[in-house]
C-alpha positions in Angstrom: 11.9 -3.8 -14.2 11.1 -5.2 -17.5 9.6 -2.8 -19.7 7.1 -5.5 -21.3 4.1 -6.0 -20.1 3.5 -8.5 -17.6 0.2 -8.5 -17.3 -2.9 -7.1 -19.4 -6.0 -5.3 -18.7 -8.9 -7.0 -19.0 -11.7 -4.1 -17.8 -9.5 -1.6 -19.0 -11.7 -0.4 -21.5 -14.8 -0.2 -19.1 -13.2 1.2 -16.0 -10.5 3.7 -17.5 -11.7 7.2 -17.5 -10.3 9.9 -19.4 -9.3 13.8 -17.4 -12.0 16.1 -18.5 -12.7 19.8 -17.0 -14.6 17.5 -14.6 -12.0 15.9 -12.6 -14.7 12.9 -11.7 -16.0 12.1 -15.1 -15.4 9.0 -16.7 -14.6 8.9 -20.3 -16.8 10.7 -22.5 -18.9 8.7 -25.0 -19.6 10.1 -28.3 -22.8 9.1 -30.1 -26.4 8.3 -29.1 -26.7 4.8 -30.6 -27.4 6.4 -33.2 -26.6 4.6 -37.4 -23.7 7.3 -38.9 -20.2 8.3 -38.0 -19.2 9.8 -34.9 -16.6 11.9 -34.0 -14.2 10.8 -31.2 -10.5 12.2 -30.1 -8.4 11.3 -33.5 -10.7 8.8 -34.6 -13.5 8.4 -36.7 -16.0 5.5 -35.7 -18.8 4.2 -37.4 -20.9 0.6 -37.3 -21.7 -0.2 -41.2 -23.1 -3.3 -43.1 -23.1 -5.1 -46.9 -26.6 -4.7 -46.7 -29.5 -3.0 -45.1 -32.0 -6.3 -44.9 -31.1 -9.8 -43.8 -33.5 -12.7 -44.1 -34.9 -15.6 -41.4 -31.9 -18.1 -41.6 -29.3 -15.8 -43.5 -26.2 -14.4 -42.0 -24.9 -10.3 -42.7 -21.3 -8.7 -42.9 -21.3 -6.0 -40.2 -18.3 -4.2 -39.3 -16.6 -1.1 -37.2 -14.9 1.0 -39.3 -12.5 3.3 -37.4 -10.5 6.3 -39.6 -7.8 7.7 -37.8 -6.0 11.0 -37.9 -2.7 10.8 -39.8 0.1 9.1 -37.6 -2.5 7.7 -34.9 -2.9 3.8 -34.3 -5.2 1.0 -32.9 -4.1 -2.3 -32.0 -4.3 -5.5 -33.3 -6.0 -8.5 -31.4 -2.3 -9.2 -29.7 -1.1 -5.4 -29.5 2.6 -6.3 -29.2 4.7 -4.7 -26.8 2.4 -2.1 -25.5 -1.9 -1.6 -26.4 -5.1 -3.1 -26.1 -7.6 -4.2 -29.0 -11.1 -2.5 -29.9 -13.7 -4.3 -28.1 -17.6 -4.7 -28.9 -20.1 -4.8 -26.6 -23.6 -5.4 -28.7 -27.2 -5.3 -27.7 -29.3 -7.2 -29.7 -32.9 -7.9 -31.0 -34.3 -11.2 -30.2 -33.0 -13.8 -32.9 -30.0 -12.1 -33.9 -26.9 -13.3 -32.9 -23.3 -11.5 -33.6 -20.1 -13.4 -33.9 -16.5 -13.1 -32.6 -15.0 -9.8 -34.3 -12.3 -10.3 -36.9 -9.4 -8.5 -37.4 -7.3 -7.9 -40.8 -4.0 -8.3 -41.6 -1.8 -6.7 -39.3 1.6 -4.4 -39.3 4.2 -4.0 -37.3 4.6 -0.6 -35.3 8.0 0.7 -34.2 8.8 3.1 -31.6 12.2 3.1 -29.9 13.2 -0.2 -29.3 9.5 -1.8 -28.6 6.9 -3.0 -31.2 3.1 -2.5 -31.3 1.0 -4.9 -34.1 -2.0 -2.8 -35.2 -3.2 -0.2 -37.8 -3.1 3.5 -39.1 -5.1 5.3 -41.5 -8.1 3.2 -41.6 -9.4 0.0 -40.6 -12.5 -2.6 -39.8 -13.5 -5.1 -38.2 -15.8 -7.3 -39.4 -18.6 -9.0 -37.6 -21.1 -11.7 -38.8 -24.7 -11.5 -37.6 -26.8 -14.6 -37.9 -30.5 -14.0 -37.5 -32.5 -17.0 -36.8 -35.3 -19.0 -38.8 -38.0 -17.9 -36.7 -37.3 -14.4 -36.4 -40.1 -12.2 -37.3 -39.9 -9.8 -40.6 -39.6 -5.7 -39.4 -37.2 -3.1 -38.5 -34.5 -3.8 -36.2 -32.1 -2.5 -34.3 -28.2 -3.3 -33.6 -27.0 -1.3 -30.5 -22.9 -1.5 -29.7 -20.9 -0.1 -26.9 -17.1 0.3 -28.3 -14.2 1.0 -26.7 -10.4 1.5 -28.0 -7.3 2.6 -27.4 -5.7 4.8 -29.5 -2.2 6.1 -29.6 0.7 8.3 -31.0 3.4 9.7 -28.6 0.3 9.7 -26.0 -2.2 6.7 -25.4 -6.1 8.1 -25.2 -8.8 5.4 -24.4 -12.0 6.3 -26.1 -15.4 4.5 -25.6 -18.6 5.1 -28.4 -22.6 4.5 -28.4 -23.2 3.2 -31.9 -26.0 2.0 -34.2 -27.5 0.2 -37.0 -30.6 0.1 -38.5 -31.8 -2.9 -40.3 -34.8 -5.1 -41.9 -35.7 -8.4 -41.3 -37.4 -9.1 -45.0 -39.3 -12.1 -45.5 -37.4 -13.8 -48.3 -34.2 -14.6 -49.5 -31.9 -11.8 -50.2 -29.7 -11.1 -52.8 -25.7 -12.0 -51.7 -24.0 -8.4 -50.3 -21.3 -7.4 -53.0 -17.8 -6.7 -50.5 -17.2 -2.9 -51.0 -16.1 0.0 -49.6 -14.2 -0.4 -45.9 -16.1 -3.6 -44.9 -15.7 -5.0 -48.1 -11.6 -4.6 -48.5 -11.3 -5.6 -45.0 -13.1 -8.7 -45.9 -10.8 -9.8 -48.2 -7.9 -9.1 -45.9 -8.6 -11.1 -43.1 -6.2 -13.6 -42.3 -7.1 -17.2 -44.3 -7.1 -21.0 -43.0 -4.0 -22.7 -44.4 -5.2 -24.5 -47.6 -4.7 -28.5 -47.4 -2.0 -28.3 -49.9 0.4 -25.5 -47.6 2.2 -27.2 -44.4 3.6 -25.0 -42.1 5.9 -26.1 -39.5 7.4 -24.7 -36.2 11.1 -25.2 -34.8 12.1 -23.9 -30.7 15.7 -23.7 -29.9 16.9 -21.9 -27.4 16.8 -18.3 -29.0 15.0 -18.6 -31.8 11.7 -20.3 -33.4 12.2 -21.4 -36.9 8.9 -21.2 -39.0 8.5 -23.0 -42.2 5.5 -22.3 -44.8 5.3 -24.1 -47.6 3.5 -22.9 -50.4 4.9 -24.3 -53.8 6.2 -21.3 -54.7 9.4 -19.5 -53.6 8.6 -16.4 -51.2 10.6 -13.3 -50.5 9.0 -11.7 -47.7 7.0 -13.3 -44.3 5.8 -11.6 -41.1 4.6 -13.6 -38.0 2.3 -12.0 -35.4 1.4 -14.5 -32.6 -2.2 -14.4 -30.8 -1.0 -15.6 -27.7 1.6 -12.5 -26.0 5.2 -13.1 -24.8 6.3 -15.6 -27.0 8.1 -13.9 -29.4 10.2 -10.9 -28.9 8.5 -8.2 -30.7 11.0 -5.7 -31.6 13.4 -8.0 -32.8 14.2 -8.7 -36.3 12.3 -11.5 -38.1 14.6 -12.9 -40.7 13.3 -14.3 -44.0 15.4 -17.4 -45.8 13.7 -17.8 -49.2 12.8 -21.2 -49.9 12.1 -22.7 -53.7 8.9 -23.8 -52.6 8.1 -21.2 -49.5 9.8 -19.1 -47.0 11.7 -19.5 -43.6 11.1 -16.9 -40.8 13.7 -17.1 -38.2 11.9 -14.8 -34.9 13.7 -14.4 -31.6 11.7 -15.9 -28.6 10.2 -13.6 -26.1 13.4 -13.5 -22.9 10.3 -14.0 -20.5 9.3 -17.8 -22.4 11.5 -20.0 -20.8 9.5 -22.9 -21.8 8.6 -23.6 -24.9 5.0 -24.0 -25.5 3.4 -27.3 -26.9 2.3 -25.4 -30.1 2.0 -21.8 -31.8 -1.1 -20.0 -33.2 -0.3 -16.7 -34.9 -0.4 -15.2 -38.8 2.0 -15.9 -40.9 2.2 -12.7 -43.6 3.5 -13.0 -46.5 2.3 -9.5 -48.0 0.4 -6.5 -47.3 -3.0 -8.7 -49.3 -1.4 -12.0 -48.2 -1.8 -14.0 -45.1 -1.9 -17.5 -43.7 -4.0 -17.8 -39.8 -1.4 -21.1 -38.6 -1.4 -23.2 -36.3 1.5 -26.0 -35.1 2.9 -27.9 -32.6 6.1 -26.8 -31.5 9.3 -29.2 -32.0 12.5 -28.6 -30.1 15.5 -28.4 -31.9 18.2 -26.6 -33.6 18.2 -25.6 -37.6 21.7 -23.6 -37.8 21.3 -20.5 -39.6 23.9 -19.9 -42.7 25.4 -16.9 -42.3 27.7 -17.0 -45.2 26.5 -14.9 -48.5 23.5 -15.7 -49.8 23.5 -18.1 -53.0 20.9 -16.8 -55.7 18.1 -18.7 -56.7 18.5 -21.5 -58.3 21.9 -22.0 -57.6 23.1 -25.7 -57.0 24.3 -26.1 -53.1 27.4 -26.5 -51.8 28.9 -30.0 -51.1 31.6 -31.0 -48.8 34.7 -31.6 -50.8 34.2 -27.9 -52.6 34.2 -26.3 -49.2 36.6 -27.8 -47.7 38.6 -26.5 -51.1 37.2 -22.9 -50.7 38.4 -23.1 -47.1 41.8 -23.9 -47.5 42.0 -21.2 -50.5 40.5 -18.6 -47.9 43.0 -19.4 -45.3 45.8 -19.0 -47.7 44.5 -15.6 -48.4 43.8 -14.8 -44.7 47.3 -14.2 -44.3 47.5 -11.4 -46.8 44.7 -9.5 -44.4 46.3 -7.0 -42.5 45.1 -8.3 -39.0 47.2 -11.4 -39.8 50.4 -10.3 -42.1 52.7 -8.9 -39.8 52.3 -11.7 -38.0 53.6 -13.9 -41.5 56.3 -11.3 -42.2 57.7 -11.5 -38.5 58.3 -15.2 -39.0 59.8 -14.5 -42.8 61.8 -11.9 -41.4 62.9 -15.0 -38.8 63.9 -17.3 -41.4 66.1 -14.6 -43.3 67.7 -14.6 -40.3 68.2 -18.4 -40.0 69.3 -19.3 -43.0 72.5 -21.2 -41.6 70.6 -23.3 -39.6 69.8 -27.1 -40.1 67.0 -27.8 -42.5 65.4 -30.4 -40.3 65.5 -27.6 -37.4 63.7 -25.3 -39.6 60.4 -27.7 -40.9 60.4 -28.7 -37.0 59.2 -24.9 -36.5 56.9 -24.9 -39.6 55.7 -27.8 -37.7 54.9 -26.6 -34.2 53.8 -23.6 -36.2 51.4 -24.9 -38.3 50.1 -27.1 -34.8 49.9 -23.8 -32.7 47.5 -22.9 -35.6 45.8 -26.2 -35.8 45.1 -26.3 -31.7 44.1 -22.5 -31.8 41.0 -24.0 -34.9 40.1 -27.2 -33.1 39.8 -25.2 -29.8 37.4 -22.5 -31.8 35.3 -25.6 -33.5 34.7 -27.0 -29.8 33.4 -24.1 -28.7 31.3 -23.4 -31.4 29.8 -27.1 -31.5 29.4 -26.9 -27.4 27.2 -23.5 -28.3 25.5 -25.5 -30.9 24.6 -28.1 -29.3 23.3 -26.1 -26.2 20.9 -24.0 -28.9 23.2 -21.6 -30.0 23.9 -20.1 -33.4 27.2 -19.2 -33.4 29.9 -18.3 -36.7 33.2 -17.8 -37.1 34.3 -14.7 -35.1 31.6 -15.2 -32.6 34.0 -13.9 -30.0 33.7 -10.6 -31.6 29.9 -10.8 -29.8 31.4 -9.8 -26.5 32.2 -6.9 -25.0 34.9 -8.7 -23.1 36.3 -10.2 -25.9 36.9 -7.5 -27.7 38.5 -5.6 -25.1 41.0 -7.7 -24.4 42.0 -8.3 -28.1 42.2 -5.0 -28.9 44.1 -4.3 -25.5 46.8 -7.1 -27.0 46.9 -5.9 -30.2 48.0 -2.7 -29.0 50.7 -3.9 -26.6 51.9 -5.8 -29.5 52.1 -2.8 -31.8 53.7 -0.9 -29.5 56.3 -3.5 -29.5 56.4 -3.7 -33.3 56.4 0.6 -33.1 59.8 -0.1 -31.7 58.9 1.0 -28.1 60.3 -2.1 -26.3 61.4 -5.2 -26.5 60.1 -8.2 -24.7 62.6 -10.9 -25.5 60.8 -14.5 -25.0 57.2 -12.8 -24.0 54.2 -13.6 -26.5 54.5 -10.0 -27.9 58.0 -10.9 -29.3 57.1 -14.3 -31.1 57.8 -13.1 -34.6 61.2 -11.7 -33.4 63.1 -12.8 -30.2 61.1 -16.6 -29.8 62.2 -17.3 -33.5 65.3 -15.7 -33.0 65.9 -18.2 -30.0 64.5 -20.7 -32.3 62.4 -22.0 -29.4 59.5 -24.2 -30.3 57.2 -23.2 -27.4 58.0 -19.6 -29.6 56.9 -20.9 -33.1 53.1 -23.2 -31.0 52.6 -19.5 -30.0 53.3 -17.8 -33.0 50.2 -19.7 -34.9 48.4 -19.1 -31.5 48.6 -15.5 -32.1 48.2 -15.6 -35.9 44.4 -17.5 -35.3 43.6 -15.0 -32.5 44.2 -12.2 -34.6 42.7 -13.7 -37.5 39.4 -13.8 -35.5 38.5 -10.1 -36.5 39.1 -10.8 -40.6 37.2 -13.1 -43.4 38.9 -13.1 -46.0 37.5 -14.2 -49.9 35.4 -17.8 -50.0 35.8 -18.2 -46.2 32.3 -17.3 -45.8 30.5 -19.2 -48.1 32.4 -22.1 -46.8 32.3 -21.5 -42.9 28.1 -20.8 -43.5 28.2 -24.1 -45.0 30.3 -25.7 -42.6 28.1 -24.5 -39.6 25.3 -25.9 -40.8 26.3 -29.4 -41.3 27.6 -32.6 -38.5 30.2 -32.1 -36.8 32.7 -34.0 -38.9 32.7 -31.7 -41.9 32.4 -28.6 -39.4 35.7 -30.3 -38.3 37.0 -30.9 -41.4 36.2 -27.1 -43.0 37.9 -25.2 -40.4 40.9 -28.3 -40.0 41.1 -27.0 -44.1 41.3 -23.4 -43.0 43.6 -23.5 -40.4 46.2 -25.6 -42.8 45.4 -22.8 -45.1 46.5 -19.9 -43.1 49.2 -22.1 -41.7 50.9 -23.2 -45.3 52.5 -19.9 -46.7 55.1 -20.1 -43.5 55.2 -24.0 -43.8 56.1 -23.7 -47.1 58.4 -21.4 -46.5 60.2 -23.4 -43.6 60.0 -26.6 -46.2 62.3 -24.7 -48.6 64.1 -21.9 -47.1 66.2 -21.4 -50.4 62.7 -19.7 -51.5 64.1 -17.1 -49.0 66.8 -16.6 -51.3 63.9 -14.2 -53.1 64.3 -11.7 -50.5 66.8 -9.2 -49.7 69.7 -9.5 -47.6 69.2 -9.1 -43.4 70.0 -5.6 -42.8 68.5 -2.3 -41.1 65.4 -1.9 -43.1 64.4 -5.0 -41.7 64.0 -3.1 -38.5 61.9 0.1 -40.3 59.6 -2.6 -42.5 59.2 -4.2 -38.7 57.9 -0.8 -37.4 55.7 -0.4 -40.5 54.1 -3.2 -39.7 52.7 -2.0 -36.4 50.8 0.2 -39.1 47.6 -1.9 -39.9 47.6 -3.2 -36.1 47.3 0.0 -34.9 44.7 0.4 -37.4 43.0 -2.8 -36.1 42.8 -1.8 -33.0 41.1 1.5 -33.5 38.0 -0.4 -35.6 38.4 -2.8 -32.5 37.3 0.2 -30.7 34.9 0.8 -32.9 33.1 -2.3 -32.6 33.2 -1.9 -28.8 31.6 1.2 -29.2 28.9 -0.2 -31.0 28.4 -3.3 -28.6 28.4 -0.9 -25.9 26.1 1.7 -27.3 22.8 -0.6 -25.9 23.2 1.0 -22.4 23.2 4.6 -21.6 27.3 4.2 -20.9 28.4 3.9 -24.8 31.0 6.6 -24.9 31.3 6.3 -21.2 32.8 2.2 -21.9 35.0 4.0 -24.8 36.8 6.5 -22.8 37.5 4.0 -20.1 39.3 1.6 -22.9 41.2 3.9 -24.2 42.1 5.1 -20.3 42.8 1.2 -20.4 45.7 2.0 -23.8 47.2 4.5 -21.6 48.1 2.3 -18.7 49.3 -0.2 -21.5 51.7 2.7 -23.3 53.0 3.4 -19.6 54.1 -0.2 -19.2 55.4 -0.1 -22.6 57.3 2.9 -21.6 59.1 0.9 -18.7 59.9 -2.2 -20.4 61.8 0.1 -23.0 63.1 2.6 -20.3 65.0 -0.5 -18.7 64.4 -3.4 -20.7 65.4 -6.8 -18.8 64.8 -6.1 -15.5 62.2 -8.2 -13.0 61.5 -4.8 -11.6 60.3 -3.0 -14.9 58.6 -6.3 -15.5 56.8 -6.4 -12.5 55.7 -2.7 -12.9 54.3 -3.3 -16.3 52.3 -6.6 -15.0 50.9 -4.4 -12.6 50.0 -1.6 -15.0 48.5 -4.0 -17.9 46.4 -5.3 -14.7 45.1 -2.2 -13.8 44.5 -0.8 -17.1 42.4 -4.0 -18.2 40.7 -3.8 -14.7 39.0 -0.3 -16.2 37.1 -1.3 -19.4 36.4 -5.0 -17.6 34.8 -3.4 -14.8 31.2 -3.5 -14.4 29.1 -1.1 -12.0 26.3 -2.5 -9.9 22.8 -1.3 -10.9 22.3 2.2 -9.5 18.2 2.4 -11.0 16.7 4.3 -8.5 12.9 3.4 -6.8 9.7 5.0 -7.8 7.5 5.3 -4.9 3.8 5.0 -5.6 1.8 8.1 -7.1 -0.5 9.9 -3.8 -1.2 13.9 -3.1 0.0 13.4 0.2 3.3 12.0 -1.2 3.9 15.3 -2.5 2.7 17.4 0.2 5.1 15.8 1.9 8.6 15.9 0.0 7.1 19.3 -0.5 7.3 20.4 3.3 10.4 18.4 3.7 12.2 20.7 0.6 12.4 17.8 -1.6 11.3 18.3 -5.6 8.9 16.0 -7.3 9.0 14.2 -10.7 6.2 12.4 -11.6 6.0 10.0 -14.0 2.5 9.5 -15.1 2.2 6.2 -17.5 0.4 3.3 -18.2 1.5 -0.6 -19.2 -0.6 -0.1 -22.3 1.3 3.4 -23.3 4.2 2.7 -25.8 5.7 5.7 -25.6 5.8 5.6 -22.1 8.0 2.8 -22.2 10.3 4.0 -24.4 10.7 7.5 -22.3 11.2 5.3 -19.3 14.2 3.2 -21.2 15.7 6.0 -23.0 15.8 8.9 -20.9 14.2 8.4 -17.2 16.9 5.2 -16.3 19.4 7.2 -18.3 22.4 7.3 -16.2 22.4 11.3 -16.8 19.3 11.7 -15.7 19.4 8.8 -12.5 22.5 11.2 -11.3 20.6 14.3 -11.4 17.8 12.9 -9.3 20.2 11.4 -7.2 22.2 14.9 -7.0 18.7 16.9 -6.1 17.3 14.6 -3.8 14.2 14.1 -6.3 11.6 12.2 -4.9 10.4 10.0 -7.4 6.7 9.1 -7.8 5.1 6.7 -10.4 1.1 7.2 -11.2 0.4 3.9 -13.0 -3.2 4.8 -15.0 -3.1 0.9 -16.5 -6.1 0.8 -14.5 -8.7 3.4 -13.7 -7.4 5.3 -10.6 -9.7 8.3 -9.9 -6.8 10.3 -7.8 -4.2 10.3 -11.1 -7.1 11.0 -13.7 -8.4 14.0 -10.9 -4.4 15.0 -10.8 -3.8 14.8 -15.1 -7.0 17.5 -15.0 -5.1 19.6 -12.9 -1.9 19.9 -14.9 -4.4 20.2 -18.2 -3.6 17.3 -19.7 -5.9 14.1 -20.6 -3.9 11.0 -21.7 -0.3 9.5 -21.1 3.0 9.8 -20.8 2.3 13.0 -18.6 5.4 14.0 -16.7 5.3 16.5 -14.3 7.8 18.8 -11.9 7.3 19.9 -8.8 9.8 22.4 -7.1 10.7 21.5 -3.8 8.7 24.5 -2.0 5.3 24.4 -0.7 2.6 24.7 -3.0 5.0 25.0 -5.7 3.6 25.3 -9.6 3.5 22.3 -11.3 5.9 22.1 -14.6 4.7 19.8 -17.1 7.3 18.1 -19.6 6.6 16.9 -23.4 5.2 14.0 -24.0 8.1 12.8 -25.9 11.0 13.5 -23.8 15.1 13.6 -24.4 17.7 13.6 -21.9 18.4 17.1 -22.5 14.9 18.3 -21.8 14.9 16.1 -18.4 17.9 17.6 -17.0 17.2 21.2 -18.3 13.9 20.9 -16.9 15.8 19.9 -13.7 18.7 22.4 -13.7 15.9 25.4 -14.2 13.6 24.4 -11.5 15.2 22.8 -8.7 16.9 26.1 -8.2 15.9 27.3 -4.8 
């Protein structure tokens, strides 16, 4: 189920009732219509105006000011993941007319992994009354019926009978002066875009790409669209200063798969700032540079210098640790060959530097295929996937255990840097640079980045020509080498400590491969299984240690060969495995469903919520789908019941008055005896509190 909403509540507000000791009353209004503050649940309201008079033909600031207790919130006009928007419903005197409500500058509201758009502390909304030519001089009276949602760890809708008292004077007024709460909001509502600012609006396929610009460079934008589920809410809107605006990069909402024909939202650019845009939406790519950020003023980077910087970065790649043993396997290969034909020996700097050179071009495809098809992709993109990384760091590991001096493999990838050179087989040296890119694929080393950001963002041909630059630089330090094996001379004589400087050098593999694990960890970590998918990789490195154990036990046999195949398999079949969806169903909230799993011995959880309650969502996501907690219902035979309160129901508001409580999230245990006490949980719930709460009363 997705946890945003899918749908919105458009009576909510006049249908929703609230649990009092009266199990049938609807929510309580506070105030009599009455002009002055009134008191509501952990709000404030009040209706206040610029001015008390307002003249035949004139118009009057008007406004709701609500002040909230410290850590509350209302919503914004789009509420963001979760929330509804104060609503106004006014009664009028003849010849006044009131106009749509405005709403200032909003902020962004985190909780868990969702986002709410709205406001704490304080806030109004401003409303303009008109009062027409003809309307006759006097006291009136402005009646409003408001209604809100307000929310902290618990959701509570609130409704209010206000009041103002005005005079309709004959003449012209004097213009209101903007103070106090009316007044500030005033000057924070969101402006038209002044004819000399052009915004602009870009849809790929992940992302929109928002352009304001203002004539002067911007640190800092926001975007909150009216319309909901077009952006995703939670997700991190990233800001590209421009020297004459701003670029906001936001994530498009996962359920608009179509992108609409243009955007209305407010663009922010500071807490007193902001820009009410609108623009038609243009499909296409703007590739994001991901390389270190140039500082302001600084001159761009051109072709020619990058391709430079690239080749001087692939040079240096080789000293990274992920990639040198790799270099000193084939150094220790040509102190080895030093008898053999020259022209042998640059055909193997050759095929070495083209193993590197295939392993680049096959990386730029891939990346120019994801481009093309609207995705942003950089070097090391692999890295992204789970998948990925557990089979590199699976590899890496069987090859340090080689290196370790545990077996041998002879002509087997592992072995390239030793018994392929030492055959001086070229299919060896194609796979040696194979293995030095794929290993490479975890480092950046110094002025790769500035030049791969560059390279990503421009055609094809000099994204081609950046990493062709790249891969020559990684590969020339051997082909050098292989060019003029004398240089060799430099080194010391073959003997055993070639062997021990071998073994060292399974050293920073190993230590690859344990931030290999880390990264999988962290990749991992967005599902409830994080430490579970990092036991089973490492479960994975024990089957891979066993086969290494049998190639060394009795090295060159088919049958120790065969054993190990079969062991790799199984251990990669551990990590790669992925578990069908074991969610379990909620069944819809009734009495009689609980009388009934009641008489049948079955325990009850009850998860009281709403589509509007943000915290109810992030309980849901966290904790109640938690694979923990799914066992132990499973375990216990819980039946499962969901009281959706999104609209009024007057069974689940009669039920939240029995259990004492008046809002949501409301979660609630029953025992699985007959007429059993109700347990009621926090509103804010962990794992640990779910399956105590379980453990303590599902005893029987």
């Amino acid at each position: 189920m997705n946890i945003r909403r899918h749908f919105f509540i458009l009576l909510l507000f006049f249908c929703a009732t609230l649990a009092l000791p009266s199990a049938d009353a609807q929510i309580q209004v506070v105030g009599d219509g009455g002009p002055g503050p009134v008191k509501a649940q952990h709000l404030t309201a009040e209706l206040v105006s610029l001015s008390p008079t307002i003249a035949p033909g004139e118009t009057l600031q008007v406004g709701l000011v609500l002040t909230l207790e410290e850590h509350w919130h209302v919503y914004w006009i789009n509420a963001g993941d979760s929330g509804e928007p104060p609503k106004i419903t006014w009664t009028l005197p003849h010849g006044i007319t009131a106009g749509p409500m405005q709403f200032p500058i909003p902020t962004r509201l985190p909780l868990g992994p969702l986002m709410d758009f709205g406001y704490e502390d304080s806030v109004a909304f401003p409303v303009l009354l008109t009062a027409s030519k003809d309307i006759k001089p006097g006291p009136i009276r402005i009646d409003a019926q408001v209604n809100w949602l307000v929310c902290r760890e618990v959701c509570i809708p609130g409704k209010a009978h206000l009041g103002l008292n005005l005079t309709v004077v004959p003449g012209p007024t004097t213009p209101a002066q903007p103070v106090g709460a009316l007044g500030e909001a005033l000057t924070l509502i969101p402006k038209p875009l002044p004819p000399d600012m052009k915004f602009t609006a870009l849809g790929g396929k992940q992302d929109f790409v928002f352009t304001l610009t203002t004539g002067d460079r911007e640190t800092d934008a926001e975007f909150y669209p009216f319309d909901q589920e077009q952006i995703a809410n939670a997700g991190d809107q990233r800001v590209e200063p421009l020297s004459d605006g701003v670029r906001l990069r936001v994530a498009r909402a996962p359920e608009l798969t179509k992108l609409p024909a243009q955007i209305h939202g407010v663009l922010k650019l500071d807490d007193e700032r902001a820009y009410e845009v609108t623009a038609p939406v243009t499909a296409g790519e703007l590739p994001e540079i991901r390389g270190p950020k140039a500082p302001a003023g600084a001159t761009s980077l051109t072709a020619l210098p990058a391709i430079g910087l690239a080749f001087l970065g692939g040079i240096i790649l080789n000293l990274m640790p992920c990639v040198f043993p790799v270099l000193f396997l084939k150094g220790l290969a040509l102190v080895q060959s030093g008898n053999e034909e020259r022209s042998r020996l640059r055909s193997h700097g050759l095929v070495y530097t083209l193993g590197i050179l295939v392993s680049f071009w096959i990386i730029v495809a891939a990346l120019l295929i994801l481009r093309a098809g609207g995705n942003q992709e950089g070097w090391g993109f692999q890295l992204q996937s789970p998948t990925f990384i557990a089979l590199l760091a699976a590899g890496l590991f069987f090859f340090s255990l080689s290196l370790a001096g545990q077996f041998e493999l002879g002509l087997s990838l592992t072995s390239v840097g030793g018994g392929l050179a030492q055959k001086q087989g070229y299919t060896g040296s194609f796979f040696t640079g194979v293995l030095a890119t794929i290993v490479a694929t975890p480092c950046t080393a110094p002025l790769m980045g500035a030049a791969i950001g560059f390279a990503l963002a421009q055609p094809a041909g000099i994204t081609f020509a950046v990493f062709t630059a790249l891969a020559l630089g990684l590969a020339a330090p051997y082909l050098l080498l292989s060019f003029n094996p004398a240089w060799t001379r430099l080194l010391p004589r073959p003997g055993a400590w070639m062997e021990t400087l071998k073994q060292l050098t399974a050293v920073p593999l190993f230590a690859t491969v344990i931030w290999l694990v880390w990264v999988y960890g962290h990749l991992s970590s967005a599902t409830s299984l994080g430490v579970d998918r990092v036991a089973l990789l490492l479960a994975c490195f024990l089957f891979i240690a066993i086969a290494g154990w049998a190639l060394g036990k009795w090295p060159a046999r088919w049958s120790s060969a065969i054993a190990a195949v079969v062991l790799i398999a199984i251990g990669l079949a551990i990590p790669l495995y992925k578990p069908k969806d074991t969610t379990l169903t909620w069944a819809p909230f009734s009495q009689q469903a609980i009388t009934q799993a009641q008489a049948a011995g079955h325990p009850v959880f009850i998860d009281f919520t709403a589509a509007w309650c943000l915290s109810c969502q992030v309980n849901e996501r966290l904790v109640l789908r938690s694979s923990e907690v799914q066992r132990q219902f499973a375990n216990n035979k819980v039946t499962l019941l969901k009281a959706d309160w999104t609209q009024y129901d007057p069974e689940i508001t009669k039920h939240l008055a029995s259990v004492g409580r008046s809002g949501v999230p409301t979660y609630v245990i029953y025992p699985g005896r007959p007429n059993a006490s109700a347990v009621v949980l926090p509103e804010l719930l962990t794992k640990d509190i779910v399956l105590n709460a379980l453990a303590k009363n599902l005893k029987p």
